[in-house]
C-alpha positions as CSV (number, residue, x, y, z in Angstrom):
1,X,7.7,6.1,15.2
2,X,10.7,8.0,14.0
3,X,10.2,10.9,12.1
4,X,10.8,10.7,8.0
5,X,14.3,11.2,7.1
6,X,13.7,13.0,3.1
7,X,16.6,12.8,0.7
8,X,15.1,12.9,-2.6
9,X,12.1,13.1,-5.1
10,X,11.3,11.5,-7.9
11,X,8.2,12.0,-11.4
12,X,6.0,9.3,-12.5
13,X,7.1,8.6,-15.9
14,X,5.8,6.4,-18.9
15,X,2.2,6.6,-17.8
16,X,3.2,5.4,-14.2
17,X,5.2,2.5,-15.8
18,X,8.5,4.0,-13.8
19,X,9.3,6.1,-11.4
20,X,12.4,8.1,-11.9
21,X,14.0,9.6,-8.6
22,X,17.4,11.5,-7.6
23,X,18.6,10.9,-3.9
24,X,21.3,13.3,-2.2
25,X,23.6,10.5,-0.4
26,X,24.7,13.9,1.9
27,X,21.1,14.0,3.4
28,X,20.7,10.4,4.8
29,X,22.2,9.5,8.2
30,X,25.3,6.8,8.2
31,X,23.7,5.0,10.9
32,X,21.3,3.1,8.5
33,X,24.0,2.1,6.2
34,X,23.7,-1.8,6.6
35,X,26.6,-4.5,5.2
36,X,26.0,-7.7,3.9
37,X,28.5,-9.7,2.0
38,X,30.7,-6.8,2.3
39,X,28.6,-4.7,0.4
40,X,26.3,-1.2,2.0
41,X,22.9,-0.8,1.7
42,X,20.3,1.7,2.3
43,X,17.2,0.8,2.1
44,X,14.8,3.3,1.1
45,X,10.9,4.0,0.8
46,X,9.5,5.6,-2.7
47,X,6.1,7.1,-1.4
48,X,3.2,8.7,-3.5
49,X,3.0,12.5,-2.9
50,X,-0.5,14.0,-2.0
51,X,0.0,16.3,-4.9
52,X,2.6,17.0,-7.7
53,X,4.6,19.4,-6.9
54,X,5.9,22.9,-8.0
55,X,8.5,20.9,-10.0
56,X,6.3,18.2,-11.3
57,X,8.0,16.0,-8.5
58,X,5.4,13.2,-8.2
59,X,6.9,10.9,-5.3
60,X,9.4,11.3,-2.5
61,X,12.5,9.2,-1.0
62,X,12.6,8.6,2.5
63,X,15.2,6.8,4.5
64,X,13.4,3.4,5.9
65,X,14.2,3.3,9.9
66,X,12.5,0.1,10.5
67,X,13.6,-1.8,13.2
68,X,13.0,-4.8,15.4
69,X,11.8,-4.3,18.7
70,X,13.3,-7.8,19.7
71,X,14.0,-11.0,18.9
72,X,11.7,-12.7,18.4
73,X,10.1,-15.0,21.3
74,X,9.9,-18.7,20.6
75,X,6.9,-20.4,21.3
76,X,6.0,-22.2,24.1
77,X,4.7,-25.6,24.6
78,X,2.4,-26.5,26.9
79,X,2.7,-29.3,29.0
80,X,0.0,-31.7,29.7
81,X,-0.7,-30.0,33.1
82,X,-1.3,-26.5,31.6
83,X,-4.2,-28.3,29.7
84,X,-7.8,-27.0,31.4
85,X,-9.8,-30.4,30.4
């Protein structure tokens, strides 16, 4: 698993109605930028902190790094002389 990748923090507002958060776009990596219909994305996680911090900060952004290990397999049918019985 990669390590986190922070670019921002965020406060709990409106009795945990909403969650307000700033992200610095210099902080995240390029790499994960993704394009669909000619649009960029970055997908990002909004996590929980332990604690609030100094600043009241309640959550924190991270970049999310998920991905695939492969393709995925398809399955495979058995023929009649795999059957044990």
């Amino acid at each position: 698993m990669a390590d986190k990748i922070y670019c921002g923090s965020g406060k709990s507002k409106f009795d945990g109605d909403m969650i307000s958060v700033s992200v610095c776009l210099d902080d995240y990596p390029k790499e994960y930028l993704s394009e669909y219909n000619g649009k960029r994305y970055l997908k990002l996680d909004v996590c929980k902190k332990r604690e609030v911090d100094q600043y009241g900060k309640t959550h924190y952004v991270t970049v999310n790094t998920w991905t695939p290990d492969s393709a995925p397999t398809p399955p495979v049918k058995a023929s009649d002389s795999d059957i044990p019985f």
